[in-house]
Structure formats: structure tokens, C-alpha cells
SELUM-446620 format. One line per field, with one value per residue (C-alpha): residue in one letter; x, y, z. Coordinates in nm, 3 decimals, m for minus. Layout:
residues N
resn <- (A | ...)
xx <- (X | ...)
yy <- (Y | ...)
zz <- (Z | ...)
end
This chain:
residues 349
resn <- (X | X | X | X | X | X | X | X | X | X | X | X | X | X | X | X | X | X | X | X | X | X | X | X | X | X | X | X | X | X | X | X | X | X | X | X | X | X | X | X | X | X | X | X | X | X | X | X | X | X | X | X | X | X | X | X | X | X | X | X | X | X | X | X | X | X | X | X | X | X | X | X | X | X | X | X | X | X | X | X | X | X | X | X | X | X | X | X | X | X | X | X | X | X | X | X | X | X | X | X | X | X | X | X | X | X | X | X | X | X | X | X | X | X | X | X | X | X | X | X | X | X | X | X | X | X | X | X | X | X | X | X | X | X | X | X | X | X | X | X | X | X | X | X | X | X | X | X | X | X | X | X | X | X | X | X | X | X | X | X | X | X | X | X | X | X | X | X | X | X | X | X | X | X | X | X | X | X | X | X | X | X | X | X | X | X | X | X | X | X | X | X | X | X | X | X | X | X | X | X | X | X | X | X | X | X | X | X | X | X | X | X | X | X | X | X | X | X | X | X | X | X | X | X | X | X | X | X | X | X | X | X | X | X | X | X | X | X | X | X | X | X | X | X | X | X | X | X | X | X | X | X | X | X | X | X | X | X | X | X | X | X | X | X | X | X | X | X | X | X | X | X | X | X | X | X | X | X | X | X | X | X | X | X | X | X | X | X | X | X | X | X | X | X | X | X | X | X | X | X | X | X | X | X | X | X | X | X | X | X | X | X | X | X | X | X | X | X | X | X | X | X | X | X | X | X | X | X | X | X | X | X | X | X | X | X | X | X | X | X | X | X | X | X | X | X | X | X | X)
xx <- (5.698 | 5.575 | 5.208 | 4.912 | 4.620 | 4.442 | 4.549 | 4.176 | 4.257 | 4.573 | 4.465 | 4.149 | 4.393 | 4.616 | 4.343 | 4.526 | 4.386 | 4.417 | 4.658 | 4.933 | 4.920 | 4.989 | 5.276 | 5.423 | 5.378 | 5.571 | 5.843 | 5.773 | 5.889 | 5.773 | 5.667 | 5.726 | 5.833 | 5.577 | 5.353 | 5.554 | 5.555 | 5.184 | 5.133 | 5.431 | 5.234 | 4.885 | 5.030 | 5.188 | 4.862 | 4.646 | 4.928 | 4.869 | 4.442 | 4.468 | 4.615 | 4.336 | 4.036 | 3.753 | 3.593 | 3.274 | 3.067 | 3.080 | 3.405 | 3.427 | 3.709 | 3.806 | 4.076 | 4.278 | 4.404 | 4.614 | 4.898 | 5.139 | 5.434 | 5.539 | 5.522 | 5.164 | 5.049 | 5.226 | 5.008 | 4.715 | 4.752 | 4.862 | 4.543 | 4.315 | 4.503 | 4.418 | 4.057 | 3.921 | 3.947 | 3.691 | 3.387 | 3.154 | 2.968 | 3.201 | 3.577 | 3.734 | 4.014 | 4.202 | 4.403 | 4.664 | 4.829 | 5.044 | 5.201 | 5.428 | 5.309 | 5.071 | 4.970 | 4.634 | 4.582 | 4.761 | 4.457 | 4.271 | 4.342 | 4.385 | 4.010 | 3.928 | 4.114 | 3.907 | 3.577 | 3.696 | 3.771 | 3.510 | 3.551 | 3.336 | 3.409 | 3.732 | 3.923 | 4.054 | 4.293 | 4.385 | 4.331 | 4.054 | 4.021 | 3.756 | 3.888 | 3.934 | 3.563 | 3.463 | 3.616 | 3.449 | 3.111 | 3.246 | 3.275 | 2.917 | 2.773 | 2.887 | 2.774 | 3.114 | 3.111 | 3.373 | 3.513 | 3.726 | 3.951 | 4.194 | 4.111 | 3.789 | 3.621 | 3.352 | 3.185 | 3.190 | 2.950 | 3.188 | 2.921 | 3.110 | 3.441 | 3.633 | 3.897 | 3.952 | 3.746 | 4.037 | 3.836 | 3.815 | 4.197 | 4.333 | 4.126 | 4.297 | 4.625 | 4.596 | 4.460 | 4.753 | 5.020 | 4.827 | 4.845 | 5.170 | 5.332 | 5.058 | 5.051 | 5.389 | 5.410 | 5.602 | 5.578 | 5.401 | 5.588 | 5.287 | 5.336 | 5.090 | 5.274 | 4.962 | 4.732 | 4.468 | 4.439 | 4.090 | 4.204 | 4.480 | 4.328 | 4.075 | 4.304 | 4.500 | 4.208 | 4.047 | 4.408 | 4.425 | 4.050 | 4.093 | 4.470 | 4.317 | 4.008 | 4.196 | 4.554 | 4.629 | 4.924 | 5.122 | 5.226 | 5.206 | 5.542 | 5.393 | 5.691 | 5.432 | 5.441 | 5.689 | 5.449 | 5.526 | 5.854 | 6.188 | 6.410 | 6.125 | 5.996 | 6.339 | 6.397 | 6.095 | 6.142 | 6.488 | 6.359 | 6.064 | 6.262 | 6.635 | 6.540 | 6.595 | 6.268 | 6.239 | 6.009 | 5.840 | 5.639 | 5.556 | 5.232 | 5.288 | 4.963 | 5.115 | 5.446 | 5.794 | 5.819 | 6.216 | 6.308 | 6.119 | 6.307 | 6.701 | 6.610 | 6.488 | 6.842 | 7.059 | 6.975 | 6.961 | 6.611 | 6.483 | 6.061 | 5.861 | 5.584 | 5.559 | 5.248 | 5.228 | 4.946 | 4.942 | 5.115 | 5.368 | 5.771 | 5.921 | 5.641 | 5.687 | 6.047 | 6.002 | 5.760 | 6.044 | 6.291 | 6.048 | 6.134 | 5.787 | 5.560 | 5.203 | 5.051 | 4.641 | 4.600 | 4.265 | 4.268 | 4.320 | 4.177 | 3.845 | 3.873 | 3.936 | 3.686 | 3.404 | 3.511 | 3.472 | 3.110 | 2.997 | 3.060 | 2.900 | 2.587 | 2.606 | 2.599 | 2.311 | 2.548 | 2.488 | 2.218 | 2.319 | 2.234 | 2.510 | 2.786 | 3.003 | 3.155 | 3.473 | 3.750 | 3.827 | 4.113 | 4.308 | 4.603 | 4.884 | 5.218 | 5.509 | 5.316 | 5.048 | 5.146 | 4.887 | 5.042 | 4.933 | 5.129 | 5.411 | 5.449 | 5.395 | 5.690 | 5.944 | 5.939 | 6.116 | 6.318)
yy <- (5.705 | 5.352 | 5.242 | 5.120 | 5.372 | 5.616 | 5.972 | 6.035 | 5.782 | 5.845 | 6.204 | 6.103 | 5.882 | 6.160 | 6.431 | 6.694 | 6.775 | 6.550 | 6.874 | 6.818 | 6.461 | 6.474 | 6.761 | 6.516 | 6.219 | 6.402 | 6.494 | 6.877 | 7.165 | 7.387 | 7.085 | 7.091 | 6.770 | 6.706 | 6.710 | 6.445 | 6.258 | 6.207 | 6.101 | 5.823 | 5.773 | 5.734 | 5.498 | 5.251 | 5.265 | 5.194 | 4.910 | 4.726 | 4.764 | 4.618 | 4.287 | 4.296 | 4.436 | 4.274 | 4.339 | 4.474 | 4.730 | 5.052 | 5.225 | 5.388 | 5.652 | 5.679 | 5.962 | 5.815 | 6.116 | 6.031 | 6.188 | 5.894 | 5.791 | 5.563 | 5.223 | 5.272 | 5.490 | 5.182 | 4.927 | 5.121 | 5.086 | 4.758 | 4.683 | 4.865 | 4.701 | 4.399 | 4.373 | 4.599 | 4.291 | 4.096 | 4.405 | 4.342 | 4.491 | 4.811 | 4.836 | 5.072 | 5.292 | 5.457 | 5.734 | 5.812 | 6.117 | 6.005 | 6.192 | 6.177 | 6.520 | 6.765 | 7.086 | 7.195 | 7.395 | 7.117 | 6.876 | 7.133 | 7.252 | 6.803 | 6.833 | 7.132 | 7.028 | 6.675 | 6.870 | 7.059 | 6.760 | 6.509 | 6.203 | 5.911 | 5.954 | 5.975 | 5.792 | 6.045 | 6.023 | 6.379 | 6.595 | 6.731 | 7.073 | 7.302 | 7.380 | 7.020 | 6.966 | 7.241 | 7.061 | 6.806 | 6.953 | 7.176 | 6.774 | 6.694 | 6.951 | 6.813 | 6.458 | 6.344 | 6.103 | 6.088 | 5.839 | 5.883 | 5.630 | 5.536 | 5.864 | 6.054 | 6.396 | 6.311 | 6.668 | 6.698 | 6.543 | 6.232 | 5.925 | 5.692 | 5.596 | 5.294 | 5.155 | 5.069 | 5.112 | 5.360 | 5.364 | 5.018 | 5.043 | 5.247 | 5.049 | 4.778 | 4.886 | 5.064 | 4.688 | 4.493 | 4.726 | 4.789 | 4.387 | 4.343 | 4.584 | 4.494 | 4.694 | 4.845 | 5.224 | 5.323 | 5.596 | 5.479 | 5.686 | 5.783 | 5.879 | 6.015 | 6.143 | 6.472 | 6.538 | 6.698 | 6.301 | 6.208 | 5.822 | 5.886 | 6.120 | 5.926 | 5.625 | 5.843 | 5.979 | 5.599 | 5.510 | 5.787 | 5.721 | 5.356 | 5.397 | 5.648 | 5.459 | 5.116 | 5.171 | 5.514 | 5.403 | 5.456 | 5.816 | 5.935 | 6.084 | 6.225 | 6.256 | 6.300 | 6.528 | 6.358 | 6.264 | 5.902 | 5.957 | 5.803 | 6.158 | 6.345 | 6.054 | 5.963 | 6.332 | 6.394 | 6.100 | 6.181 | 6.507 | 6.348 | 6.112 | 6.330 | 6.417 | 6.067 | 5.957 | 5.557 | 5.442 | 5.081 | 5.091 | 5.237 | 5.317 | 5.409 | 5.558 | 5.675 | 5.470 | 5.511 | 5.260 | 5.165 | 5.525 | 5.534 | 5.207 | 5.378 | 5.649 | 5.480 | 5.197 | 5.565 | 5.627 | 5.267 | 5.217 | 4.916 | 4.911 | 4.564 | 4.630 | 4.813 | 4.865 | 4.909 | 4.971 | 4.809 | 4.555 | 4.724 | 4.548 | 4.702 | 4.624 | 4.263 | 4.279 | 4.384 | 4.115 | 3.865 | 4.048 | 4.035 | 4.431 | 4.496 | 4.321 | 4.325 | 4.514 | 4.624 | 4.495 | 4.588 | 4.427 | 4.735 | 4.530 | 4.488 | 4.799 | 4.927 | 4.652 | 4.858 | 5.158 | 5.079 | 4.892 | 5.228 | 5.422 | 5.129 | 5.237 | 5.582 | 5.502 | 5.239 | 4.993 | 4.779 | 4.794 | 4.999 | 4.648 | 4.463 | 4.673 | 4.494 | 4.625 | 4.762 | 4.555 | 4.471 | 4.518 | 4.178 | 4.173 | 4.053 | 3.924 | 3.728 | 3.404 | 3.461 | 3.691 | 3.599 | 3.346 | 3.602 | 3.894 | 3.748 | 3.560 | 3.898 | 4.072 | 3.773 | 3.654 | 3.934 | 3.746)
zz <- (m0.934 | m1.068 | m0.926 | m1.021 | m0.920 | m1.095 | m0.978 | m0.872 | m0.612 | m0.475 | m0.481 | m0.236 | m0.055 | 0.030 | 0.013 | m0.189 | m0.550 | m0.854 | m1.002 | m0.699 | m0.736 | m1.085 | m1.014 | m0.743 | m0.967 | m1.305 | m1.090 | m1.184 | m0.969 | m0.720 | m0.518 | m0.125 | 0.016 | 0.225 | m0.012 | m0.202 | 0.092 | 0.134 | m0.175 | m0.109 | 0.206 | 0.004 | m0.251 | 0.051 | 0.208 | m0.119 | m0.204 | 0.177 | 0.053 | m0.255 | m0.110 | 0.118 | m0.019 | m0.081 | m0.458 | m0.378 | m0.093 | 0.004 | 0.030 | 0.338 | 0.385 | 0.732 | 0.888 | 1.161 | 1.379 | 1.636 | 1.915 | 2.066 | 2.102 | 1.765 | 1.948 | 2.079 | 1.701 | 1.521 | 1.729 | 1.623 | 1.249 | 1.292 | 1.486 | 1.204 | 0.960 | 1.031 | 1.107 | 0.779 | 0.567 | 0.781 | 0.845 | 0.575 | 0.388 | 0.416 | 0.261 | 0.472 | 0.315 | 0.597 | 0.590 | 0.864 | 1.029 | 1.365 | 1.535 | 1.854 | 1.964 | 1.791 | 1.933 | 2.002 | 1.657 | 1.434 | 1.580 | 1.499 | 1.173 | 1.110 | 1.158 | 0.943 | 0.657 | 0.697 | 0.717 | 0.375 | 0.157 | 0.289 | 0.502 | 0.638 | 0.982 | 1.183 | 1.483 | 1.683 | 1.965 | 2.160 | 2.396 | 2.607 | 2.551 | 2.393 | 2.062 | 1.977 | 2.111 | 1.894 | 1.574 | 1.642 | 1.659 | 1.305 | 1.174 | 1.310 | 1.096 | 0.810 | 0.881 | 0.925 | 1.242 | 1.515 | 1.718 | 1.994 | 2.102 | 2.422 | 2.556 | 2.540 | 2.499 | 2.682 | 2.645 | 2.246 | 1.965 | 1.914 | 1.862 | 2.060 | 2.235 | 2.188 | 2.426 | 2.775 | 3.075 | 3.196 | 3.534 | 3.619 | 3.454 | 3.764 | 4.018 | 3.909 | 3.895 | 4.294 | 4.402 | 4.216 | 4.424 | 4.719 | 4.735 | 4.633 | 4.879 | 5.180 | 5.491 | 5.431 | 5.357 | 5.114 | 4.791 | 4.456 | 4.163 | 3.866 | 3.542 | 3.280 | 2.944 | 2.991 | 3.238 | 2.900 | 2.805 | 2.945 | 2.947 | 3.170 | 3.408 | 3.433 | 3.514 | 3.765 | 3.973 | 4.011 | 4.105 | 4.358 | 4.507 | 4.501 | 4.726 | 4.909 | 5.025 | 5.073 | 5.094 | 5.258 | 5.377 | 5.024 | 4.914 | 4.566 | 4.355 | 4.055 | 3.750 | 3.458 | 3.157 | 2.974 | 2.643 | 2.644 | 2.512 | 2.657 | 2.652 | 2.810 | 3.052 | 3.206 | 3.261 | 3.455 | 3.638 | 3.746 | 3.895 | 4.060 | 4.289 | 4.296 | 4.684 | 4.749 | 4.808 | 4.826 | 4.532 | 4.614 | 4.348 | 4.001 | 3.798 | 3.467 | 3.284 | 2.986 | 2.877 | 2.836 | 3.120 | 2.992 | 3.024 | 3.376 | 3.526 | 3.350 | 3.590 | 3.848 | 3.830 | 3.768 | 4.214 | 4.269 | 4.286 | 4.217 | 4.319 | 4.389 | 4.166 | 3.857 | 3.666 | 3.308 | 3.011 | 2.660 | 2.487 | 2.251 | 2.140 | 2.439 | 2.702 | 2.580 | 2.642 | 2.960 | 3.116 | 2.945 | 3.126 | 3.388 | 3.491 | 3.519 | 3.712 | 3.505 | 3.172 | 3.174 | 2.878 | 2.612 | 2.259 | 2.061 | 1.761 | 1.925 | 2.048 | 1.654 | 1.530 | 1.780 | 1.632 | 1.293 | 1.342 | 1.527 | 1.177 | 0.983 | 1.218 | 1.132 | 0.760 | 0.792 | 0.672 | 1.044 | 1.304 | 1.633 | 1.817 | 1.604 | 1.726 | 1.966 | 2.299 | 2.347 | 2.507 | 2.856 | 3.118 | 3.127 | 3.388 | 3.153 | 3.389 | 3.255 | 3.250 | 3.047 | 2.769 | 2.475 | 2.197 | 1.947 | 2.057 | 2.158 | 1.765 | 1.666 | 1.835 | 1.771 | 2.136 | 2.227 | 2.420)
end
């Protein structure tokens, strides 16, 4: 396996020991294949930082822990990617484990294994619940910050979260469809891919208040559950609506919004206003197609710049004041899809 890194740093790229690095490396036996995939993995990764490195600072190692669906985990890394070149005076090596769906203990034992071999701090996108909250605070101990991002723990020893308002994001959704549809009544399908994402719940009970308070004429078909992924999505979707229900409009917390409008065409269902989040390939597509009507959009490279700057803080390396905000919700429709993303998907057209 040709490269041109010491084995002490692939092996704290990958974080396995310099021995199974070396085994991986030599081709010997008794290797399993993940293993020989991380270190493929940490090699890529260390490849992409040389090009953009800068020569001097502190090297900051940073675990990016994440559960989503490819597009959105894909936009993430692209997102980090891009802005570590730019945040002196740190060099941030990142290390990545994204998944589509990870059970409770695999976030878990993610976090343990970080605590073990040592980290700078980690991004961490999951769910809500008390064991994950724990490992946090297990991380905290050992001085090893975390950040949550997109969706919070709000209860654990993270030091910050980075994303979206996800608040003012359902507001804004329930007044975009609430004006769309006006006084008609009518039933507003919702999908979130899990209710244990803080981001999305919290999207889906502003939603709910914010229809409730000003537009109690609409009815709510929940089909969520299905992780963000198409198979799983489509399916729930189909079940939600198979009595025949008339959908008018959709609000779609937590993706797979392709897989939500097949089912949806499948009964002949066609709603006036659908509501997306984020701007991944296929969202894009579908604005151009224009079979979705808007996209909340948050700069997830802000959002991962304000991330970053927060763990700067915690290493001394930036005051607290100097650490920007997170992004805002920017109502993204056909007509005003930014330059930037749009070059960076191709068109999509």
C-alpha cells in the first residue's frame, strides 16, 4: 500500500496502534477487513490534508461522529472540508465515522473508544437519549470537548451546538404552508426520519404550535420513522396516507423527500406545497424540477466553521468573543438557489 506518511500518523489518523497499521500496511495475516479499511480510510483523509494544510500551528485532531443518511453525512465532510484550511492558528486533522444508522451502543462505544485513544474534541450528531448524554459527560472528564451539531442534547456536558435554529425552522415552515394553502382545510403530511433527534422534534413541535395557534384549520398525517432513507421513507409514507386521506401539503423534517413525493404520485397525490430542509444533489434537483416548493436552508459550513472556533476556545487557541454564530434559516425556492451550491452539484438540471 504506497503512501507517504509515517505509520505513527496514519496510525493516529485511524486510531488503531502503530503494530496493526504496520500488519495492515505489510499485507500480513490475521488482519480483519475493517481494520484494513480504516487505515485506507486514514490514508485518503491524510492525502485530502496534505494538499491543504497549512505548514505550521497546532494540530488539532477532531472525531466527527455522525448518524445520516449519505447525502446529508457527505455534505457534512464536504462542508468541514472545506473551511479547515482557512481557521488559523489551528490545523485541524479530522477523522470520520458516518453512518446511515447507528444504534444507541455503537454511538456509544464510538465515544468510548475516542475517550481511550485521545482526541481534541468531537462533532457529534445523534440521538437524545441518556446513555449518549452519559458519553458525553465520560468525554468531559477527560478534557475532550463536544460539539453537537444539527440536532442537540441539550441536557449533557456538550460545550456548544452548532446548526440551525430548528425552532424558528418549523415556525417557518407552518407559516410558508399555512400561507400557501390560506383558509382552506386540508391535511399537512410530516415526516421526521426519528422522533430521539432533538433538531427534528424540536422542528415538529414549533410546526405543530405555530399551525395550531394560526392555522387550525389544517390536520396533521404523521408518516415518520423512516431514518431519512428512501426504502424506509416511501414505505412509511405509503401507510400513512393508504386510507385515502387527501394530502395538500407536505413537511418534511428529516429527508428522503424523492421517496416521499414516489409515494405520494403511486395514489395520485400531488400536494400544493411541500416543505423541505437542506441543500443536498437531490434537494437541488428537485427545486429544478420544481417538485418541491421551498428548502430551510442553514450554511452547514458556517455552521461547521462555528463548530470548529468553539474547540479553538476550549484549547485557548481563540477568545470565546471571537467565535462566530451559527447559521440562519434562509427560505431557498426555485428562484434563488445560491450560485455556489448549485456550481457545486452540476446544475442539476
Amino acid at each position: 500500500m504506497s503512501h507517504p506518511f509515517l505509520i505513527k500518523e496514519i496510525a493516529l489518523q485511524a486510531g488503531l496502534g502503530t503494530a496493526t497499521v504496520d500488519r495492515v500496511l505489510n499485507g500480513r495475516a490475521h488482519v480483519r477487513e475493517h481494520t484494513r479499511r480504516r487505515v485506507e480510510q486514514a490514508i485518503r483523509e491524510l492525502e485530502k490534508q496534505q494538499l491543504t494544510m497549512a505548514t505550521s500551528g497546532r494540530k488539532l485532531v477532531i472525531d466527527v461522529v455522525v448518524e445520516a443518511p449519505r447525502r446529508f453525512a457527505d455534505e457534512i465532510r464536504d462542508a468541514l472540508e472545506d473551511i479547515v484550511p482557512g481557521l488559523h492558528p489551528a490545523i485541524f486533522r479530522p477523522r470520520f465515522l458516518m453512518q446511515e444508522t447507528m444504534t444507541t451502543a455503537q454511538v456509544v462505544d464510538a465515544l468510548r473508544a475516542i475517550a481511550r485513544r485521545g482526541s481534541h474534541g468531537v462533532f457529534l450528531k445523534a440521538r437524545d437519549v441518556p446513555e449518549i448524554a452519559q458519553a458525553i459527560a465520560d468525554l468531559k472528564q477527560r478534557e475532550i470537548p463536544v460539539v453537537t451539531m444539527f440536532t442537540d442534547i441539550p441536557a449533557s456536558e456538550r460545550i456548544a451546538y452548532a446548526g440551525l435554529d430548528n425552532r424558528v425552522g418549523g415556525a417557518t415552515a407552518a407559516y410558508l404552508i399555512g400561507h400557501s394553502l390560506g383558509k382552506h382545510a386540508g391535511n399537512v403530511l410530516v415526516t421526521m426520519s426519528n422522533e430521539r433527534f432533538r433538531g427534528e422534534e424540536q422542528r415538529e413541535a414549533s410546526f405543530r404550535a405555530t399551525l395550531r395557534e394560526r392555522y387550525a384549520h389544517l390536520d396533521l398525517i404523521d408518516a415518520s420513522g423512516g431514518q431519512g432513507l428512501d426504502a424506509e421513507t416511501e414505505e412509511r409514507v405509503r401507510q400513512a396516507v393508504g386510507a385515502g386521506q387527501k394530502i395538500t401539503a407536505v413537511y418534511s423534517m428529516g429527508g428522503g423527500n424523492a421517496a416521499i413525493l414516489r409515494a405520494l404520485k403511486a395514489v395520485n397525490q400531488h400536494p400544493k406545497c411541500f416543505i423541505g430542509h437542506d441543500l443536498d444533489r437531490e434537494n437541488v434537483q428537485l427545486l429544478h424540477g420544481r417538485e418541491i416548493t421551498a428548502v430551510l436552508y442553514h450554511d452547514l459550513r458556517q455552521d461547521m466553521r462555528c463548530a470548529c472556533q468553539h474547540v479553538m476556545s476550549f484549547h485557548k487557541l481563540l477568545p470565546a468573543s471571537a467565535v462566530s454564530a451559527s447559521s440562519s434559516v434562509v427560505v431557498v425556492t426555485p428562484e434563488n438557489i445560491p450560485r455556489e451550491v448549485d456550481e457545486r452539484f452540476g446544475g442539476c438540471r
